[in-house]
N, CA, C and O atoms as a Tripos MOL2 file, in Angstrom:
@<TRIPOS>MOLECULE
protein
  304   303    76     0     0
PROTEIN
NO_CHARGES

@<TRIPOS>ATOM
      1 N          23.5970  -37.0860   92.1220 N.3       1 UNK1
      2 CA         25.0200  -37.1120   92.0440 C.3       1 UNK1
      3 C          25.5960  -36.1440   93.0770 C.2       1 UNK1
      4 O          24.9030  -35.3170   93.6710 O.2       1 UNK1
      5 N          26.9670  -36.3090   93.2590 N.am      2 UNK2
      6 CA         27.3240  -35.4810   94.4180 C.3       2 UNK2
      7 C          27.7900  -34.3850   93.8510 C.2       2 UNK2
      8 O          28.4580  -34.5550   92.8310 O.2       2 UNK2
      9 N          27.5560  -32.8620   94.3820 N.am      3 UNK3
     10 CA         27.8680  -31.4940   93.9910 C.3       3 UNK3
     11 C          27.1970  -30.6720   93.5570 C.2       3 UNK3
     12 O          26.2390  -31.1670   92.9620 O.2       3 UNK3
     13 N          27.2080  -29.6150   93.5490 N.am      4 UNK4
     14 CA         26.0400  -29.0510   92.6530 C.3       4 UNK4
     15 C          24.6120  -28.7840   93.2190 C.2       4 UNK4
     16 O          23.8680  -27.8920   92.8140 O.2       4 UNK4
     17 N          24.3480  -29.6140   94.1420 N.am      5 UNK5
     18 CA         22.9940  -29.8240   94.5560 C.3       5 UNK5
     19 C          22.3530  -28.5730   95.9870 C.2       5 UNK5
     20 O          22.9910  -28.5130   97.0380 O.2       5 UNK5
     21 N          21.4060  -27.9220   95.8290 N.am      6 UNK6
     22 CA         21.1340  -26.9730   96.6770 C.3       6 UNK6
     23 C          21.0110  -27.7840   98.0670 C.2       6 UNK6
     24 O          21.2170  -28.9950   97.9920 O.2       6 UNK6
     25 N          20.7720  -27.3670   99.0280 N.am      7 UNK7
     26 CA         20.5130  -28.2930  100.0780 C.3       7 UNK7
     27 C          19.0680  -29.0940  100.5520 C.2       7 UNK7
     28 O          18.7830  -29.9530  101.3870 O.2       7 UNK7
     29 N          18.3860  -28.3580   99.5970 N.am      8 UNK8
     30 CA         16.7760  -28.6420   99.4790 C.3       8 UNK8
     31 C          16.5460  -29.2800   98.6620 C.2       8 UNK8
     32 O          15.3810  -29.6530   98.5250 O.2       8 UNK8
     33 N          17.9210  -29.8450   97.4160 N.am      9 UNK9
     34 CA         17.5070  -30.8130   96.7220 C.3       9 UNK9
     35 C          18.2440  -31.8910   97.5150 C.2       9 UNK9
     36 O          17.5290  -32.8710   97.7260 O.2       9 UNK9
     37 N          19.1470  -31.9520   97.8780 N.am     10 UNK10
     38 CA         19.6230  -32.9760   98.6420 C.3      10 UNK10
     39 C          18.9550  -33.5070   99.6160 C.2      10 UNK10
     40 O          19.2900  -34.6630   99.8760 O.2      10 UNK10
     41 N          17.7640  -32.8660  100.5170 N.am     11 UNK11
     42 CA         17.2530  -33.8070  101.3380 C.3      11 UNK11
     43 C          15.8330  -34.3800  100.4630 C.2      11 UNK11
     44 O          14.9830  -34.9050  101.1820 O.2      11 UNK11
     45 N          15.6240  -34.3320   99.4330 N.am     12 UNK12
     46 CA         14.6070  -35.1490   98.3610 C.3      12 UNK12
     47 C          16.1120  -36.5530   97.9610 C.2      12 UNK12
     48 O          15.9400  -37.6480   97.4270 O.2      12 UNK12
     49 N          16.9690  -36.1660   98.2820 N.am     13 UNK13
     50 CA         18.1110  -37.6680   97.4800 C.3      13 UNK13
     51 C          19.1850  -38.0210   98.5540 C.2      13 UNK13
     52 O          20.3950  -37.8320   98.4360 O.2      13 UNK13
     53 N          18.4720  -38.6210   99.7300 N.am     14 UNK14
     54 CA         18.7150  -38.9880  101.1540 C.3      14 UNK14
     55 C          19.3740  -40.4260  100.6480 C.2      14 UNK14
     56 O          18.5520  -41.2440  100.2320 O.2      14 UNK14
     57 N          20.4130  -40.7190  100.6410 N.am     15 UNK15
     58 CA         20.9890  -42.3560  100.4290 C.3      15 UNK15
     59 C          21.8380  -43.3480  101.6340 C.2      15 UNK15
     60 O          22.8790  -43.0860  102.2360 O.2      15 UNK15
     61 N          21.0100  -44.4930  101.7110 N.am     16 UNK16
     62 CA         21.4860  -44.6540  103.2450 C.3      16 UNK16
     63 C          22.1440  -46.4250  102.9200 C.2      16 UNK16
     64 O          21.9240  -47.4910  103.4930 O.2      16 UNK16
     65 N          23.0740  -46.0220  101.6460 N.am     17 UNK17
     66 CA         23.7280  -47.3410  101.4110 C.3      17 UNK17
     67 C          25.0650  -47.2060  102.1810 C.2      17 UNK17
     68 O          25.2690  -46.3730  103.0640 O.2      17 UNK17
     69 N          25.8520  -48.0290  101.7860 N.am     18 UNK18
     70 CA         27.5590  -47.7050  102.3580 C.3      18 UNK18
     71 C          27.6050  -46.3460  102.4290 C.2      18 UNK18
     72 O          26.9860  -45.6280  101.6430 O.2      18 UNK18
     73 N          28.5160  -45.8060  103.6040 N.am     19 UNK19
     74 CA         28.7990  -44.5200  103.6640 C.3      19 UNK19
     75 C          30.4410  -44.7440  103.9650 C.2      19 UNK19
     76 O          30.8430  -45.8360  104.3660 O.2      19 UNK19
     77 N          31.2770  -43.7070  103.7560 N.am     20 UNK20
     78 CA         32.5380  -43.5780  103.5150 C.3      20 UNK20
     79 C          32.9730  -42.1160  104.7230 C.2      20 UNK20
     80 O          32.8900  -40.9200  104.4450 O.2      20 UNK20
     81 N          33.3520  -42.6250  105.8300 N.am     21 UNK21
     82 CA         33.5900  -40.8170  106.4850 C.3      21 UNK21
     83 C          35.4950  -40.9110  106.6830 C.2      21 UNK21
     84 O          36.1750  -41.9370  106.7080 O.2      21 UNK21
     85 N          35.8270  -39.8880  106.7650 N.am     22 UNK22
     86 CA         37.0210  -39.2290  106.2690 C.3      22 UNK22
     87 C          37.5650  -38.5330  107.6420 C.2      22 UNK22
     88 O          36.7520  -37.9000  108.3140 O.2      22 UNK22
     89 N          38.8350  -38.6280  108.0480 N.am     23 UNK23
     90 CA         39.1590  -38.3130  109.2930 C.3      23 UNK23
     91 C          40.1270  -36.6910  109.0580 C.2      23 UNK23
     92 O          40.8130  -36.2380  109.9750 O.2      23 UNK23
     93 N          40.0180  -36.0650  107.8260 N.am     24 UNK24
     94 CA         40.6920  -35.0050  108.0060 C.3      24 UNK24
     95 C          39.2860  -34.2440  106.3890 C.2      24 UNK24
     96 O          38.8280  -34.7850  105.3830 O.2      24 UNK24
     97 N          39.1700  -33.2700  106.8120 N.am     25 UNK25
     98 CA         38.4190  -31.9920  105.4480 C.3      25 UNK25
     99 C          38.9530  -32.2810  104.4540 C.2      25 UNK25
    100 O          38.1770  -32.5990  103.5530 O.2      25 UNK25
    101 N          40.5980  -32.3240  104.0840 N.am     26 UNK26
    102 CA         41.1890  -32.2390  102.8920 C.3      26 UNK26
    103 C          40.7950  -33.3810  102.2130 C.2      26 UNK26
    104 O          40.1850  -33.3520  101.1440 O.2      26 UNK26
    105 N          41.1100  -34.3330  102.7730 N.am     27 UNK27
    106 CA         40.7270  -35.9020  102.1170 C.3      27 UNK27
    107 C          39.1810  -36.1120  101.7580 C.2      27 UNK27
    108 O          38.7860  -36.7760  100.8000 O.2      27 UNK27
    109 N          38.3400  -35.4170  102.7130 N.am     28 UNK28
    110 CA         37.0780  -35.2810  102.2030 C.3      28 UNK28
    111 C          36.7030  -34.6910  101.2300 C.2      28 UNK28
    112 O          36.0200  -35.3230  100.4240 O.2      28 UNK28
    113 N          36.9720  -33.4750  101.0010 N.am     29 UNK29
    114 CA         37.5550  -32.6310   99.6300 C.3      29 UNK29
    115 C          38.0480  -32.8410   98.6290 C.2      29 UNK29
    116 O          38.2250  -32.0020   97.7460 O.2      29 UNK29
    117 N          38.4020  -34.1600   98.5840 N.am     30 UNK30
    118 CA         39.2980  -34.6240   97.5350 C.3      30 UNK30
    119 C          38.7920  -35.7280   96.7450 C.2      30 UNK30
    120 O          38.9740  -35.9680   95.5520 O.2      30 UNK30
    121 N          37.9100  -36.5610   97.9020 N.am     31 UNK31
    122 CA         36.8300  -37.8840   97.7420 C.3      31 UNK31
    123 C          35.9250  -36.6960   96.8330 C.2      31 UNK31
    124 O          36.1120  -36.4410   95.6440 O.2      31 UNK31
    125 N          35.0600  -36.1550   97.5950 N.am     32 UNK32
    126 CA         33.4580  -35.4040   97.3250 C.3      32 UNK32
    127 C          34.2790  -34.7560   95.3810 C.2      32 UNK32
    128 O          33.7190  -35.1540   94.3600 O.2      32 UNK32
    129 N          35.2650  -34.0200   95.3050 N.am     33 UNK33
    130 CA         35.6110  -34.2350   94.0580 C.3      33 UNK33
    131 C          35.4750  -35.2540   93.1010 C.2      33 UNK33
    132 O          34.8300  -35.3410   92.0570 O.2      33 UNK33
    133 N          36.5930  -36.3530   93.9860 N.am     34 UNK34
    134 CA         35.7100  -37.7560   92.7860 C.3      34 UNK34
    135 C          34.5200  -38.0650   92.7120 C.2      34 UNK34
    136 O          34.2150  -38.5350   91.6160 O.2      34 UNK34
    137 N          33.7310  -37.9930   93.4270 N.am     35 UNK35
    138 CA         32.4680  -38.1430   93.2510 C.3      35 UNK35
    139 C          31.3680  -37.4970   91.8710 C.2      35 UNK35
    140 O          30.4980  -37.9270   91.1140 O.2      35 UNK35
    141 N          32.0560  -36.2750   92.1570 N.am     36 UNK36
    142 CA         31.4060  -35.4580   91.1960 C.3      36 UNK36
    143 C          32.3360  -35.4890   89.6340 C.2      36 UNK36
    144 O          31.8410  -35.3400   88.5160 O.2      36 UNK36
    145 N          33.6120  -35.6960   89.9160 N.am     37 UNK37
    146 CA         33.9870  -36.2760   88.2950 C.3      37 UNK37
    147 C          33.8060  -37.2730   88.1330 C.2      37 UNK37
    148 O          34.1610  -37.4500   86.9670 O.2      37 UNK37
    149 N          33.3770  -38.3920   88.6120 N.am     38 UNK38
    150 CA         33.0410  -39.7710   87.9150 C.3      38 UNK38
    151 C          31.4760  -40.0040   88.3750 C.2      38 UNK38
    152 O          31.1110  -41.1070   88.7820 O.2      38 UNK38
    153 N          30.6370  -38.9540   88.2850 N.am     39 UNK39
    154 CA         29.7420  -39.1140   88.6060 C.3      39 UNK39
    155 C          28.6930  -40.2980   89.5380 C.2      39 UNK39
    156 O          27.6010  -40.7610   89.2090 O.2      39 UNK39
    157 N          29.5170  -40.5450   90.7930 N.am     40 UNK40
    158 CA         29.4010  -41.4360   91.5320 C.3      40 UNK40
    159 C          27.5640  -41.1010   92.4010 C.2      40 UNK40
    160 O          27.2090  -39.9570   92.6830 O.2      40 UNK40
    161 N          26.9010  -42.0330   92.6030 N.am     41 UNK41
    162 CA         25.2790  -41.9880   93.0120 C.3      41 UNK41
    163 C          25.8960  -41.5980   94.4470 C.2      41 UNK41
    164 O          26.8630  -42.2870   94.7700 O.2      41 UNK41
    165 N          25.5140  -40.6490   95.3190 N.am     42 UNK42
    166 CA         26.2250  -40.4400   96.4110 C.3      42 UNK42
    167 C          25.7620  -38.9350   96.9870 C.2      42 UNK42
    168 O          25.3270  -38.0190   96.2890 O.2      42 UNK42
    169 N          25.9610  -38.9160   98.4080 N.am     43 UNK43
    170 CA         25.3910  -37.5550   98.9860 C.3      43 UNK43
    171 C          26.3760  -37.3470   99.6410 C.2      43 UNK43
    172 O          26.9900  -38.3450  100.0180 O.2      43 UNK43
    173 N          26.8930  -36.0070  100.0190 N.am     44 UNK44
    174 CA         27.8780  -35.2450  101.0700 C.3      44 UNK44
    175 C          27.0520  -35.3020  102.5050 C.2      44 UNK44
    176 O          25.8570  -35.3260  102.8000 O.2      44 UNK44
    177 N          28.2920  -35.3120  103.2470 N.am     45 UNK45
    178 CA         27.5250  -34.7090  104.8590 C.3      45 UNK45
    179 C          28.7940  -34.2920  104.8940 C.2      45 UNK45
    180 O          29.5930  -35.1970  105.1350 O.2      45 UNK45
    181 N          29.4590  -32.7420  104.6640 N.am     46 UNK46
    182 CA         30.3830  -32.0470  105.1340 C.3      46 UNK46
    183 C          30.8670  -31.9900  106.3770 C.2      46 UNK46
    184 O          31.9910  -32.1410  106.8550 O.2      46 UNK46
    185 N          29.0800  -31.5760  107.1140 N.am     47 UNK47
    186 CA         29.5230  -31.6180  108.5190 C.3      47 UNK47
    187 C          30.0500  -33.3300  109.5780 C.2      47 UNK47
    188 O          30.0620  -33.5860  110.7820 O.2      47 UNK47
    189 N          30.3410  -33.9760  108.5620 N.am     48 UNK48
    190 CA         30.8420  -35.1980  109.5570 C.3      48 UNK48
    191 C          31.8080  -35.9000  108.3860 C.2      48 UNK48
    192 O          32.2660  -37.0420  108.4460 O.2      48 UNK48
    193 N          31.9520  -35.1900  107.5900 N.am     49 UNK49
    194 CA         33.5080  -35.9510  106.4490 C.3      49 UNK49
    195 C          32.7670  -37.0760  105.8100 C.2      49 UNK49
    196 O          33.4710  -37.9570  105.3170 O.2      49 UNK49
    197 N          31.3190  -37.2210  105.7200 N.am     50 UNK50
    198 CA         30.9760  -38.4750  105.3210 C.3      50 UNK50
    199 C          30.8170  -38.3210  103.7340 C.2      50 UNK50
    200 O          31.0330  -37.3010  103.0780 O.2      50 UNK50
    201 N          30.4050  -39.5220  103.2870 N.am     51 UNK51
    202 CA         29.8650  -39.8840  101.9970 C.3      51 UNK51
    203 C          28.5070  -40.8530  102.1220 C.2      51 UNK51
    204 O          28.7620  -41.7830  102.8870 O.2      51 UNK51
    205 N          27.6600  -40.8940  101.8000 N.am     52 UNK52
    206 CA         26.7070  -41.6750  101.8120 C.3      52 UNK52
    207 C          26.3920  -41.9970  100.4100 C.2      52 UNK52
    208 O          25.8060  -41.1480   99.7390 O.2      52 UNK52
    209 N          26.8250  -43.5170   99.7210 N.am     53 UNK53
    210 CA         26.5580  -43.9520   98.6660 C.3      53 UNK53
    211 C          24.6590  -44.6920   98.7660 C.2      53 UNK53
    212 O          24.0510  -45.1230   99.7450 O.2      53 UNK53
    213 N          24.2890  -44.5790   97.5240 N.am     54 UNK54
    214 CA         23.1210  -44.8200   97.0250 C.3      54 UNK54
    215 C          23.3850  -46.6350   97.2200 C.2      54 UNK54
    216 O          22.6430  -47.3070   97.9360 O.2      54 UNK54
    217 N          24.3080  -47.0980   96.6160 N.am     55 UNK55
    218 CA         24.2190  -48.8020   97.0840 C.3      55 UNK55
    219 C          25.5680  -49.0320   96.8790 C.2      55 UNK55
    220 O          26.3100  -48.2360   96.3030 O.2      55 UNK55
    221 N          25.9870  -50.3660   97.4480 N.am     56 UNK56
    222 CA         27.3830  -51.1060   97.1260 C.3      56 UNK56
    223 C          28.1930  -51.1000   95.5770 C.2      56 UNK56
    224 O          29.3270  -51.5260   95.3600 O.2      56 UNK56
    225 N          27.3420  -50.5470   94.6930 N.am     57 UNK57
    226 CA         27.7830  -50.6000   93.5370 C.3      57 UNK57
    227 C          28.4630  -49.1310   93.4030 C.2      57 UNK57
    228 O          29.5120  -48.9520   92.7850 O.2      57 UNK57
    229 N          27.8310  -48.2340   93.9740 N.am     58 UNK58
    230 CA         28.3610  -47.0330   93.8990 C.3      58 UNK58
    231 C          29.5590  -47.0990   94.9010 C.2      58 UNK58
    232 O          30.5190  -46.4760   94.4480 O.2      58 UNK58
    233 N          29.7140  -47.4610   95.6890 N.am     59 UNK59
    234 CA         30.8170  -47.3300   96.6260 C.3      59 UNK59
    235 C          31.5320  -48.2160   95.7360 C.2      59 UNK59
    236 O          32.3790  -47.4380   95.2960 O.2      59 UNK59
    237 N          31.7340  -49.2350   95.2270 N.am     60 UNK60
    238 CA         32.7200  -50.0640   94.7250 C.3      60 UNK60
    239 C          33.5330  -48.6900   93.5770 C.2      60 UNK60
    240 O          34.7010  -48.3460   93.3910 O.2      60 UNK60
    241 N          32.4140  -48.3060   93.1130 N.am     61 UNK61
    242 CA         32.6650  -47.3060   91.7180 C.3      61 UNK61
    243 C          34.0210  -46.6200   92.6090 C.2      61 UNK61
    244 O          35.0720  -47.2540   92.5160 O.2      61 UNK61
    245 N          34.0300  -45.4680   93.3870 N.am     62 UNK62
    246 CA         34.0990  -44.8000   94.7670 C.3      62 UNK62
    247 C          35.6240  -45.8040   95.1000 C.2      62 UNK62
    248 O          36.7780  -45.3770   95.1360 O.2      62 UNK62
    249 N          35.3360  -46.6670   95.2300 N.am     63 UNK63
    250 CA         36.7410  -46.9450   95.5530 C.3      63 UNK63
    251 C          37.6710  -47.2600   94.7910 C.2      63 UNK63
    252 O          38.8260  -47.3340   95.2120 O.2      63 UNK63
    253 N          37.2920  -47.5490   93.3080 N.am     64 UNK64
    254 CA         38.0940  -47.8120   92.3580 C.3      64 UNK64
    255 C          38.9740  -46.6930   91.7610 C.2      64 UNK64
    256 O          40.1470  -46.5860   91.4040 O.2      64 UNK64
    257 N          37.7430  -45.8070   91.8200 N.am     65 UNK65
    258 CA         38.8470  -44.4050   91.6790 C.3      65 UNK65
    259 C          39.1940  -43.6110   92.2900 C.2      65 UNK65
    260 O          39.5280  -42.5180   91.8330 O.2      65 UNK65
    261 N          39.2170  -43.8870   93.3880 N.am     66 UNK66
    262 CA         39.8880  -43.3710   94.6060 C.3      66 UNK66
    263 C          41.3920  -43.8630   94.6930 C.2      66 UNK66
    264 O          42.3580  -43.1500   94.9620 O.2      66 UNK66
    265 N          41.4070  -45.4540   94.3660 N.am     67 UNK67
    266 CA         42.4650  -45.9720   94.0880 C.3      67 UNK67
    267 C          43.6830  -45.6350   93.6530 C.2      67 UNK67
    268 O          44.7740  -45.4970   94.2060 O.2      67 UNK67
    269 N          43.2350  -45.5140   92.4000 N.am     68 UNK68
    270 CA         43.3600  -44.2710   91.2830 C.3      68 UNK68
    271 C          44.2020  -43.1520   91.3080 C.2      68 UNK68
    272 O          45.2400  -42.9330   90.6830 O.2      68 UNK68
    273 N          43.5390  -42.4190   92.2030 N.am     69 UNK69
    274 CA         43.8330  -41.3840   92.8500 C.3      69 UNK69
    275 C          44.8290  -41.3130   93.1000 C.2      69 UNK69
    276 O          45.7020  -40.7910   92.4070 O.2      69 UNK69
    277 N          44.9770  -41.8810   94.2870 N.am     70 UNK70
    278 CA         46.0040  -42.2180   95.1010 C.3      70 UNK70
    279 C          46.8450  -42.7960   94.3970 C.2      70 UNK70
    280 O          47.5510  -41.8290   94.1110 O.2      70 UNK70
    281 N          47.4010  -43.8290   93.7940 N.am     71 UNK71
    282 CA         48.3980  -44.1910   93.3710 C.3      71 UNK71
    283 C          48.9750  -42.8660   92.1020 C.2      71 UNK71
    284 O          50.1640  -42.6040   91.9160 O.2      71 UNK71
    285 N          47.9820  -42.2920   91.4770 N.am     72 UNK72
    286 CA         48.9020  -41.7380   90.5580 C.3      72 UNK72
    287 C          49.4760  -40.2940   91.3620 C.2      72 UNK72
    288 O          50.6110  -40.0330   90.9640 O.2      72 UNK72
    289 N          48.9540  -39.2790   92.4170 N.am     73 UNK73
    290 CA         49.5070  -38.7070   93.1010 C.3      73 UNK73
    291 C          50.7800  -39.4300   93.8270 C.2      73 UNK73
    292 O          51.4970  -38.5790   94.3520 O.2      73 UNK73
    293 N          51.1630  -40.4950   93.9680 N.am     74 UNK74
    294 CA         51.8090  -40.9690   94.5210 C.3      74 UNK74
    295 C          53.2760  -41.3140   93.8640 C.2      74 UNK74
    296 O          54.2520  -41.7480   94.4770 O.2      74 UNK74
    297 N          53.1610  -40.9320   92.0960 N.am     75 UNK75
    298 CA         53.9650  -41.4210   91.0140 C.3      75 UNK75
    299 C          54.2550  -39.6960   90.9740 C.2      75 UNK75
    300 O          55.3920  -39.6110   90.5100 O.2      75 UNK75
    301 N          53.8810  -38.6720   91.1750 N.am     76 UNK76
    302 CA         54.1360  -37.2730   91.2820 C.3      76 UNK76
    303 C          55.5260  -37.4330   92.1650 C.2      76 UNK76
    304 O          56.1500  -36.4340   92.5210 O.2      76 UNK76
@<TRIPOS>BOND
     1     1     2 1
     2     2     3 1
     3     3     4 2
     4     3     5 am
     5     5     6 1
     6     6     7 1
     7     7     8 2
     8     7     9 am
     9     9    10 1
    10    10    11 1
    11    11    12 2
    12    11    13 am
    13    13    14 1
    14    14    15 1
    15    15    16 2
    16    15    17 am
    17    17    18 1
    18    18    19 1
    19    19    20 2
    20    19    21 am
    21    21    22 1
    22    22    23 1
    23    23    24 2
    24    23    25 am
    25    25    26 1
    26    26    27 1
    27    27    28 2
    28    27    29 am
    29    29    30 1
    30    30    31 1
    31    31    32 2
    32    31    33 am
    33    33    34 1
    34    34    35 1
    35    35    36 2
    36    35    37 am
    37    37    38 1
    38    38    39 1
    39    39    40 2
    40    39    41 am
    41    41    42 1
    42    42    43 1
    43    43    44 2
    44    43    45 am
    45    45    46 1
    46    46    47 1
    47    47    48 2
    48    47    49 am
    49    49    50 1
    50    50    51 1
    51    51    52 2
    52    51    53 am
    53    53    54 1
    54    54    55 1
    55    55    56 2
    56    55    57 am
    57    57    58 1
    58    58    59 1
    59    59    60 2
    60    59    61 am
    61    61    62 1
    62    62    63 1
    63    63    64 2
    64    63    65 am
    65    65    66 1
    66    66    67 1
    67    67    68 2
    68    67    69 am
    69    69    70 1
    70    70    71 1
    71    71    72 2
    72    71    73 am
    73    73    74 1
    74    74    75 1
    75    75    76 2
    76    75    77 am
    77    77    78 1
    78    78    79 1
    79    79    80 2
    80    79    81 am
    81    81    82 1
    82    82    83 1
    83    83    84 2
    84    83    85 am
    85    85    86 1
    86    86    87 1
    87    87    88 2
    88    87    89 am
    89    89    90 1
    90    90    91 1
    91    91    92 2
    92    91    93 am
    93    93    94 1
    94    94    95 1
    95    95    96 2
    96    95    97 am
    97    97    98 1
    98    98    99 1
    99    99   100 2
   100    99   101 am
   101   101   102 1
   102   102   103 1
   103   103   104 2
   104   103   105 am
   105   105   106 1
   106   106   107 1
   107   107   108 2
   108   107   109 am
   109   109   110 1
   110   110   111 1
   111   111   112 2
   112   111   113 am
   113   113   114 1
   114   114   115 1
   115   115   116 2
   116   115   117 am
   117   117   118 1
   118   118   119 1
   119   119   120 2
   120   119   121 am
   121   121   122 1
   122   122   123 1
   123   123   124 2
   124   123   125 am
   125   125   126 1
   126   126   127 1
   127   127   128 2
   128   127   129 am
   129   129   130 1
   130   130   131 1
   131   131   132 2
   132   131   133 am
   133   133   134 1
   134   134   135 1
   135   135   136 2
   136   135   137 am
   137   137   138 1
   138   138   139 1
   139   139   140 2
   140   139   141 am
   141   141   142 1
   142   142   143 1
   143   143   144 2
   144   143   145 am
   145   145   146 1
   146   146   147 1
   147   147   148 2
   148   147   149 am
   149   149   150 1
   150   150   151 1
   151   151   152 2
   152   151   153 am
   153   153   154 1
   154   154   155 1
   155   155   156 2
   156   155   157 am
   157   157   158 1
   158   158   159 1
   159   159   160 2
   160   159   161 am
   161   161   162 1
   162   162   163 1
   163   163   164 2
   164   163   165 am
   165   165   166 1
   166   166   167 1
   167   167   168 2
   168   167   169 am
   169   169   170 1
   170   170   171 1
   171   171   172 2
   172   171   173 am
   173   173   174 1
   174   174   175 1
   175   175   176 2
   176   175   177 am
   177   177   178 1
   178   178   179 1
   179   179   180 2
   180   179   181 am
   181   181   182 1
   182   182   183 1
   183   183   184 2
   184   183   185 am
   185   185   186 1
   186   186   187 1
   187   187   188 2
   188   187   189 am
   189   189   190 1
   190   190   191 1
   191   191   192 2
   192   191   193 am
   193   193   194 1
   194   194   195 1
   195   195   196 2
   196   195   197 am
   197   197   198 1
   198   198   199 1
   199   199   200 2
   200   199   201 am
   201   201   202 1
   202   202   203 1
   203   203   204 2
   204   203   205 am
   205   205   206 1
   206   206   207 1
   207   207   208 2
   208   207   209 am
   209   209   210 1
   210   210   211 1
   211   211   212 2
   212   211   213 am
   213   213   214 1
   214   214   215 1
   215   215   216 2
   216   215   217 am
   217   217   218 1
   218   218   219 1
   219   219   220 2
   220   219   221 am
   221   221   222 1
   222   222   223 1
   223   223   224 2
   224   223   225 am
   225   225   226 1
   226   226   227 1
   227   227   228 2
   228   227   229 am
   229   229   230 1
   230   230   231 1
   231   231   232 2
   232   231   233 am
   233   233   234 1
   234   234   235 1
   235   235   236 2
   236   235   237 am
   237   237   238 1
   238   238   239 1
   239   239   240 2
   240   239   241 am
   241   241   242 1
   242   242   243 1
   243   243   244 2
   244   243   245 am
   245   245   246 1
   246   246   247 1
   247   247   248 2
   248   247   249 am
   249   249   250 1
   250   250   251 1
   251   251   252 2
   252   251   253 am
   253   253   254 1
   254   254   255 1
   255   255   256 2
   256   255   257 am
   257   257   258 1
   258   258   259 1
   259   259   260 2
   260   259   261 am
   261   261   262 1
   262   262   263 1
   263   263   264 2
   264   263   265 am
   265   265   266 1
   266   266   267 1
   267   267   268 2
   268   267   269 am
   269   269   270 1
   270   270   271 1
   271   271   272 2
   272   271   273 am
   273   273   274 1
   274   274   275 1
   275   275   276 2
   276   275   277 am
   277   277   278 1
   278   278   279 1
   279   279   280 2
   280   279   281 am
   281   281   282 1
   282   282   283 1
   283   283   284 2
   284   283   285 am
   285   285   286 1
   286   286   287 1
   287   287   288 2
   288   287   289 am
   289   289   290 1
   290   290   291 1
   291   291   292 2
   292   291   293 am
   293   293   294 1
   294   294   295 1
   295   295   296 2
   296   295   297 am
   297   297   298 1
   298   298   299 1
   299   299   300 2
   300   299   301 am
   301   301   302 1
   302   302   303 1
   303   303   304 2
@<TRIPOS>SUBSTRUCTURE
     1 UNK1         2 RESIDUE 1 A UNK
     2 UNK2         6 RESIDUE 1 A UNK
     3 UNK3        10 RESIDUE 1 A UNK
     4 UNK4        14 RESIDUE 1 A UNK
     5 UNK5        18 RESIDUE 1 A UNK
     6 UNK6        22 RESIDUE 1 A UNK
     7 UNK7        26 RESIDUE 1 A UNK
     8 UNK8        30 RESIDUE 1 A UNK
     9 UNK9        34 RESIDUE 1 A UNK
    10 UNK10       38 RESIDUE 1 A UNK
    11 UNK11       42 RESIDUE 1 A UNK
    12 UNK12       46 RESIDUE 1 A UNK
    13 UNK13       50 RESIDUE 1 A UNK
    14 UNK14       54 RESIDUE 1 A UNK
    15 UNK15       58 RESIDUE 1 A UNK
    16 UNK16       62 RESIDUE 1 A UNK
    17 UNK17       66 RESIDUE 1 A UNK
    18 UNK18       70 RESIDUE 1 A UNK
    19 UNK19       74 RESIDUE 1 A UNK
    20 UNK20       78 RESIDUE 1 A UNK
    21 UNK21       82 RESIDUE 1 A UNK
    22 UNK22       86 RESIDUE 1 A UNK
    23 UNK23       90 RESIDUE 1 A UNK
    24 UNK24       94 RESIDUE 1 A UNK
    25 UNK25       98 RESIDUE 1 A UNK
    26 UNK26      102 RESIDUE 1 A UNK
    27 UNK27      106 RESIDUE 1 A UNK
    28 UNK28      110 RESIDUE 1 A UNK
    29 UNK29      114 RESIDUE 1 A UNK
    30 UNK30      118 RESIDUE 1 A UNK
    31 UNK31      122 RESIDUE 1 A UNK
    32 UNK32      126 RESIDUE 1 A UNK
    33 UNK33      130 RESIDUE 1 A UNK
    34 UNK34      134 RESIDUE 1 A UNK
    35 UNK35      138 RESIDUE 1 A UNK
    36 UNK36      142 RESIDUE 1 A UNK
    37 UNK37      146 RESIDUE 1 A UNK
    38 UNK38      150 RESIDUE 1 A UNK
    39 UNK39      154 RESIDUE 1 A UNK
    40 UNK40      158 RESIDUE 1 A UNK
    41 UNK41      162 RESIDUE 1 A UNK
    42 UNK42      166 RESIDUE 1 A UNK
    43 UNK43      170 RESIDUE 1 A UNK
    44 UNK44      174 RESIDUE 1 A UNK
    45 UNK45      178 RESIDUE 1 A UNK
    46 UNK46      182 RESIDUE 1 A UNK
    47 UNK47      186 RESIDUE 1 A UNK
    48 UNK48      190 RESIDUE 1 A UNK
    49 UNK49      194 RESIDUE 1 A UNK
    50 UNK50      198 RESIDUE 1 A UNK
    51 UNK51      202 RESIDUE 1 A UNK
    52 UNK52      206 RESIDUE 1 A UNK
    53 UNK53      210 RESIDUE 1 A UNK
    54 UNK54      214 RESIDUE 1 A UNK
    55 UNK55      218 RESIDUE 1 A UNK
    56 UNK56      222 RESIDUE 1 A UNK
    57 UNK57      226 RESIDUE 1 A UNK
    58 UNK58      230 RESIDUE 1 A UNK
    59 UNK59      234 RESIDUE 1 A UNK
    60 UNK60      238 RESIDUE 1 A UNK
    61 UNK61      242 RESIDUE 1 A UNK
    62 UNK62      246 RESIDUE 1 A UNK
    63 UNK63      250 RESIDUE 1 A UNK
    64 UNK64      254 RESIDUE 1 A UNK
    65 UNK65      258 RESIDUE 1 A UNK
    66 UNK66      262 RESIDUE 1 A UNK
    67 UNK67      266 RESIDUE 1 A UNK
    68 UNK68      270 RESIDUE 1 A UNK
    69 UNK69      274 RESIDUE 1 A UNK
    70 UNK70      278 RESIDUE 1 A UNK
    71 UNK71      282 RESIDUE 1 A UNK
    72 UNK72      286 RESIDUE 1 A UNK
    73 UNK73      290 RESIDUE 1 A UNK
    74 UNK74      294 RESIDUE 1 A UNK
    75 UNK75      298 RESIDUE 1 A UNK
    76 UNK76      302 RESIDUE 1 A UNK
């Protein structure tokens, strides 16, 4: 799962399904959050804004509540 993970456990849970990269930190910051509250199958790469989901099912997960997200910040 994404967060939490030392960096030595993360390269034992290398996932090279859909990846998701992010054109500003904050928004990446904000994804890598959902990730870790909806416990999405998924790895960080900080250094490039990415997301690397485990398979299409996890990214679908990933975008649903991202969705989410976004629309209810948007009702603020």
């Amino acid at each position: 799962m994404c967060g939490g993970y030392y960096e030595e456990e993360i390269e034992d849970k290398q996932y090279y399904g859909p990846s998701t990269q992010f054109t500003s930190t904050p928004s990446f910051g904000r994804a890598a959050a959902i990730c870790e509250l909806e416990d999405i199958e998924c790895n960080l790469d900080p250094y490039h804004n990415r997301i690397n989901f485990k398979n299409a099912r996890a990214e679908e997960q990933f975008t649903i509540a991202w969705q989410k997200a976004v629309a209810g910040s948007q009702r603020d």
